[in-house]
C-alpha positions as CSV (number, residue, x, y, z in Angstrom):
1,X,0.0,0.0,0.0
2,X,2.8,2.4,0.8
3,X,4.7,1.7,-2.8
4,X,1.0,2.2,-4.1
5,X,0.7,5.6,-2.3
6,X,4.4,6.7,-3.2
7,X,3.5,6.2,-6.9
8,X,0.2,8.3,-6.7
9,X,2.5,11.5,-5.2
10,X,4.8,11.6,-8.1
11,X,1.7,11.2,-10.8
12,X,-0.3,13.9,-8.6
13,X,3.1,16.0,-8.8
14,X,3.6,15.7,-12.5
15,X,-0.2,16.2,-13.3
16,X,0.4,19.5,-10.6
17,X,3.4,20.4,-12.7
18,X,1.1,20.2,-16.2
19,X,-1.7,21.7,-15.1
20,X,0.4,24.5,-13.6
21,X,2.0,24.9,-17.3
22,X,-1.3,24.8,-18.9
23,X,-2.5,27.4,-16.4
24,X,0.5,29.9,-17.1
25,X,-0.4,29.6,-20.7
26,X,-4.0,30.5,-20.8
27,X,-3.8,33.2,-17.9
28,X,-0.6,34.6,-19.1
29,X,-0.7,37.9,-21.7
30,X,2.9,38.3,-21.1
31,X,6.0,36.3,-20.8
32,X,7.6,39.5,-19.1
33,X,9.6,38.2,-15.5
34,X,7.2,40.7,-13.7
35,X,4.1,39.4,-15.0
36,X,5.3,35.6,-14.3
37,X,6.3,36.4,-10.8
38,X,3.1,38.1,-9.9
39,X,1.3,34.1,-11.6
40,X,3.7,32.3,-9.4
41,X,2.8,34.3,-6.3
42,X,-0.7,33.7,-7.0
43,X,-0.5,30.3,-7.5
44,X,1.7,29.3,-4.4
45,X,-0.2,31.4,-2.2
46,X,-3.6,29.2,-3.3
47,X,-1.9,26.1,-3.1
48,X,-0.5,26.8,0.4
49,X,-3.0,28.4,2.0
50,X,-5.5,25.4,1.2
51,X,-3.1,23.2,2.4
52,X,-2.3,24.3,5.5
53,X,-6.0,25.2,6.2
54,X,-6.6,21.9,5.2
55,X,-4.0,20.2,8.0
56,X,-5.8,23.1,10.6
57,X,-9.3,21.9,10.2
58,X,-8.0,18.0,10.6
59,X,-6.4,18.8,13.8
60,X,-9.4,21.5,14.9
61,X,-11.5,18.2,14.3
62,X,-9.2,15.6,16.0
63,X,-9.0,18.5,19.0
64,X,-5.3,18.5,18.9
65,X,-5.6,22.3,16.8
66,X,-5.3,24.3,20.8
67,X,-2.4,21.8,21.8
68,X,0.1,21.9,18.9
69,X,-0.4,25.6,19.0
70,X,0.8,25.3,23.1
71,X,3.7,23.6,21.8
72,X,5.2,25.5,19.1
73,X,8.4,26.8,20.8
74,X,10.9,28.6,19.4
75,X,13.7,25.8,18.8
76,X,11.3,24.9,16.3
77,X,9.5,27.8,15.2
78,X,12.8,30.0,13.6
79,X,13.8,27.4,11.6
80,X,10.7,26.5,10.1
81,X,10.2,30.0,9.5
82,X,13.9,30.0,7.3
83,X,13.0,26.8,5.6
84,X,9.2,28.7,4.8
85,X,11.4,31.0,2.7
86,X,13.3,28.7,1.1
87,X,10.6,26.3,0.0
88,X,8.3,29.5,-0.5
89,X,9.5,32.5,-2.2
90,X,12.9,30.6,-3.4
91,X,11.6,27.0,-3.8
92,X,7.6,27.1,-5.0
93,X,7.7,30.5,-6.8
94,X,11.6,29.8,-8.8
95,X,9.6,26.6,-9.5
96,X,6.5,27.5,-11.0
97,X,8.4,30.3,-13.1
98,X,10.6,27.4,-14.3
99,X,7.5,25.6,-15.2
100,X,6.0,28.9,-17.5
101,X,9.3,29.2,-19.3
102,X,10.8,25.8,-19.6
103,X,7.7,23.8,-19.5
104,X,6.7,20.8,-17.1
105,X,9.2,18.1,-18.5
106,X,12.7,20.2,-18.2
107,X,12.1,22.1,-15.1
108,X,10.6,19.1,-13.4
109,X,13.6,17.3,-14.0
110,X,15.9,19.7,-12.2
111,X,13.7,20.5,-9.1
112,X,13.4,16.7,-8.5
113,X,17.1,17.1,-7.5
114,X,16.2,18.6,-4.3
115,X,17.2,15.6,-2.1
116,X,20.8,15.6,-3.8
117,X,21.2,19.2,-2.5
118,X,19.5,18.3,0.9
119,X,22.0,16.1,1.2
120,X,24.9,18.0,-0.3
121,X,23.7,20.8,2.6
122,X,23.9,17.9,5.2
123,X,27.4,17.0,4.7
124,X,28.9,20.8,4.4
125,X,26.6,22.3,7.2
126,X,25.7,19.3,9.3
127,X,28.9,17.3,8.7
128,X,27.3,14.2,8.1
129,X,29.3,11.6,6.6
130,X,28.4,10.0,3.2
131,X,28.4,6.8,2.3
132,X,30.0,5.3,-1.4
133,X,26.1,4.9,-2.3
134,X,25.2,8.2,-1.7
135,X,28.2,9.3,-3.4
136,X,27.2,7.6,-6.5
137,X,24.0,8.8,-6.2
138,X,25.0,11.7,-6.4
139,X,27.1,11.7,-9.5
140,X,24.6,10.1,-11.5
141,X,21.5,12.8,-10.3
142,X,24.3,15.2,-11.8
143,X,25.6,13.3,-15.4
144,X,21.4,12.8,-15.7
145,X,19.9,16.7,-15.2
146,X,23.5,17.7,-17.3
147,X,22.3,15.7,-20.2
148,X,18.6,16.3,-20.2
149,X,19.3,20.1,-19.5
150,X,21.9,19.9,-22.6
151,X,18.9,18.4,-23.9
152,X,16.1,20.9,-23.4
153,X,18.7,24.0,-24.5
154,X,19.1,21.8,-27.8
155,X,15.4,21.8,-28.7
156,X,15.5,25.3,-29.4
157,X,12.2,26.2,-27.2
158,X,12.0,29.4,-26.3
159,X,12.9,30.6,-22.8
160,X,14.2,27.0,-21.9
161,X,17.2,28.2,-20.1
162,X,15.3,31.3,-18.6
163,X,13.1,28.1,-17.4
164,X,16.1,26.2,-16.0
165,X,17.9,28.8,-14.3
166,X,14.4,29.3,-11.9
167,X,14.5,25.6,-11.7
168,X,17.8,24.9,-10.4
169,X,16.9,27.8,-7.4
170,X,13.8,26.2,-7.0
171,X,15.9,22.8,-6.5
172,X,18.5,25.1,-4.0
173,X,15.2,26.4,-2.2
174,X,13.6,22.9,-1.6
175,X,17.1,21.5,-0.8
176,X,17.9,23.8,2.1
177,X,13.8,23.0,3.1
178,X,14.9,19.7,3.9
179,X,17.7,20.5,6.1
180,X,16.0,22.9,7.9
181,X,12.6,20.8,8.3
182,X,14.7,18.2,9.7
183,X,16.0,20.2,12.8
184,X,12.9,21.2,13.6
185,X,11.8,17.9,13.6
186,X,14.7,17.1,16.3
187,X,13.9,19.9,18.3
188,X,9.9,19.7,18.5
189,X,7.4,16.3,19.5
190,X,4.7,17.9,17.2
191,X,4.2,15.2,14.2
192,X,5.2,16.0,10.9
193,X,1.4,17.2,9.6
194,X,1.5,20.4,12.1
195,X,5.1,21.7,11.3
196,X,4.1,21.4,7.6
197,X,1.1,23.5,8.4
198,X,3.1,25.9,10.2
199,X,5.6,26.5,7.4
200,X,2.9,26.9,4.5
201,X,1.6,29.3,7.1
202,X,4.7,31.2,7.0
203,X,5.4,31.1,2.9
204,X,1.6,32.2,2.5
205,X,2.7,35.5,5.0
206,X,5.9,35.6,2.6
207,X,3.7,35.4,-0.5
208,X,1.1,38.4,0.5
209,X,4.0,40.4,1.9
210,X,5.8,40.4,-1.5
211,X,2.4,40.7,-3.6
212,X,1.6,44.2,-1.2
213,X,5.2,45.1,-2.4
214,X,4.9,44.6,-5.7
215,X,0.9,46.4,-5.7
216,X,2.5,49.6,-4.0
217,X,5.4,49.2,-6.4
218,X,3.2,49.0,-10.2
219,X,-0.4,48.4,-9.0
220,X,-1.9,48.6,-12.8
221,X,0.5,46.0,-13.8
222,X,0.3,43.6,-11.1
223,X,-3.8,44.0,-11.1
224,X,-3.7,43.4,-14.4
225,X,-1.6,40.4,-14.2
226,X,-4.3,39.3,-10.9
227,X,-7.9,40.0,-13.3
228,X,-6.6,37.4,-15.9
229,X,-6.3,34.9,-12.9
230,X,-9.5,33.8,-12.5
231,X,-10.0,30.5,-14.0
232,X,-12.1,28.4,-11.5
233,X,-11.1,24.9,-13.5
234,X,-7.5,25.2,-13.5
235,X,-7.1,26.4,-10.0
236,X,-8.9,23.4,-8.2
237,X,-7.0,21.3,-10.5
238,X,-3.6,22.6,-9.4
239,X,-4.5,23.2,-5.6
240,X,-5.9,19.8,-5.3
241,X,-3.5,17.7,-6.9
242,X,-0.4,19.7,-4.9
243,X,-2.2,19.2,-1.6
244,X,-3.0,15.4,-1.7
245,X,0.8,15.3,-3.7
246,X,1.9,16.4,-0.4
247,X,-0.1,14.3,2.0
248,X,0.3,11.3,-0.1
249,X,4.0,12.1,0.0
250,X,4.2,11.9,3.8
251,X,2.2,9.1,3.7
252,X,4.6,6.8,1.8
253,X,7.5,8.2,3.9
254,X,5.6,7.2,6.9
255,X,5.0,3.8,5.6
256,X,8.1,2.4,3.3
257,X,10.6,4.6,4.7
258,X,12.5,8.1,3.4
259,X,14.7,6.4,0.5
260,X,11.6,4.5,-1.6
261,X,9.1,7.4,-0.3
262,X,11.1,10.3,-2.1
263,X,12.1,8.0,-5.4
264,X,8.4,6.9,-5.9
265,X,7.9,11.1,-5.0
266,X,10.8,11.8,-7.8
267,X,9.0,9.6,-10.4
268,X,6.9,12.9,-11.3
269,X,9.5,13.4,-13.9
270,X,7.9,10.2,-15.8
271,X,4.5,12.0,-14.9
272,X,5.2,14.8,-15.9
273,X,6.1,13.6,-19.2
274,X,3.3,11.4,-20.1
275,X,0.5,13.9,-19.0
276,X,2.9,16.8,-21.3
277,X,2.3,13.7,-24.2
278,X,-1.6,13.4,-23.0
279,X,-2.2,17.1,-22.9
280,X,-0.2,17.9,-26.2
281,X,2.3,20.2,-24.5
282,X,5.5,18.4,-26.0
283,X,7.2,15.4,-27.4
284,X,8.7,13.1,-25.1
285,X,12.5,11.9,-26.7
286,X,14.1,8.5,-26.0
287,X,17.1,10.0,-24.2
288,X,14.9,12.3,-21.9
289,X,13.4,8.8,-20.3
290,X,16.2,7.3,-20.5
291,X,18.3,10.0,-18.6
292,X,15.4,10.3,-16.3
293,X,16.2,6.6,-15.1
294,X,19.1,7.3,-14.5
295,X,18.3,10.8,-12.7
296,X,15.0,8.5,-10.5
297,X,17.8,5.9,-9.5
298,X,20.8,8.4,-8.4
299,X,18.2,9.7,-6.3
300,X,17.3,6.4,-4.6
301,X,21.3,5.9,-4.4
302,X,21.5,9.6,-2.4
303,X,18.4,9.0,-0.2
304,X,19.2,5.6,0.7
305,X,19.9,5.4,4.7
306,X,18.0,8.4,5.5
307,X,16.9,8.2,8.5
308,X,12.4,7.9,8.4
309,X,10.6,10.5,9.1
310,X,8.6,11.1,12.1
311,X,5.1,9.4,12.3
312,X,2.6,11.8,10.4
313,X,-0.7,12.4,11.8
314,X,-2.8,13.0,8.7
């Protein structure tokens, strides 16, 4: 059941990533940087919000909501209020511009590298020691996004490396998440679900502090960009496949461990691709799947003997 539920986070996340593309198209009268970043705002702080709201009312329910609030304490709180900017503003946003310029298929690819940095971090600023099969791992998550990014630049799409260089801080962003999501794990009791909650709490803030910014900074262009938003279709789509991505996510972690969990997770790429061949949004090659093998089994090799994550109450 758990291999079962890893595989439907990585097709929910590749569907997510499609219908997030497909979005930026049809909403999108411009592929100006100001008008993307005001979409990606948009986007993340609807896909948050409803997820965190969505954790709230479970625990409001269960009647835990008043005592995970009593124990939030600051050893916890701080970092998860770092890692909120790094998954949010740097991770999410970078990602879902990466998704508008380089499509679902090419940025995917390099975002699903996040546990290769995560781990990259742990070594440098946790001084944890790797192992040869995380070392391998490593290089082979690295010769695999090389080639497939050579790859994308190649296919002369427009914007691809635009698309790519959001990407890759999308996959710093999410990478630094993990380190910091981890030590306040250490530091707190609270299960996983409620620490999520609390740090989409914090990247929604993030997101409506930086869309007040950019309102007082050019209001007609950024309402502009807001009035072509509205398409009620598109946004349930990409809200709820990014929230049951995540629960399911946590889910498989919970119940196969942190190694098969995030390389079922990483199999978006595949995902990704198919529902880009589905929707009519590109052509899959034979040396992006086979690259992306490589890419889903270097990331196995660097998760492998991660230690499992705590017990998620979802």
């Amino acid at each position: 059941m758990g291999i079962i539920i890893g595989i439907i986070s990585g097709m929910l996340w590749g569907l997510n990533d499609v219908l997030t593309n497909v979005y930026s198209e049809q909403a999108l009268f411009s592929t100006v940087t100001f008008a993307v970043l005001v979409f990606a705002l948009i986007l993340s702080l609807m896909q948050d919000s409803f997820s965190c709201a969505g954790i709230y009312g479970y625990h409001a329910m269960r009647g835990s909501f008043k005592t995970n609030m009593i124990k939030t304490r600051h050893k916890s709180f701080w970092p998860l209020i770092i890692a909120a900017v790094c998954a949010g503003p740097l991770g999410m946003v970078a990602g879902i511009m990466g998704i508008a310029y380089a499509g679902p298929v090419y940025a995917g690819v390099v975002t699903s590298c996040y546990p290769v940095i995560a781990l990259l971090l742990a070594m440098t600023l946790l001084r944890e020691k790797p192992t040869k099969i995380k070392v391998v791992g490593i290089i082979l998550s690295v010769i695999a996004v090389m080639f497939i990014s050579i790859a994308g630049v190649r296919s002369g799409a427009p914007h691809v490396l635009i698309g790519l260089i959001f990407a890759s801080c999308a996959m710093l962003g999410w990478g630094a998440e993990s380190i910091l999501f981890s030590i306040a794990q250490k530091s707190s009791t609270q299960d996983v679900s409620w620490l999520l909650a609390v740090r989409q709490s914090a990247s929604a803030l993030s997101y409506l502090l930086i869309l007040a910014i950019l309102l007082i900074v050019d209001y007609q262009q950024t309402w502009a960009v807001v009035n072509q938003l509205f398409l009620p279709l598109l946004i349930v789509g990409c809200v709820l496949s990014a929230s049951t991505s995540y629960l399911a996510y946590y889910h498989a972690i919970k119940r196969i461990g942190a190694s098969l969990g995030t390389t079922f997770n990483a199999s978006f790429i595949f995902w990704a691709g198919i529902f880009s061949v589905l929707f009519n949004i590109t052509h899959v090659q034979e040396s992006f799947i086979l690259w992306s093998v490589v890419l889903i089994i270097g990331i196995y090799f660097a998760s492998k003997g991660n230690r499992k994550y705590t017990q998620v109450a979802c």
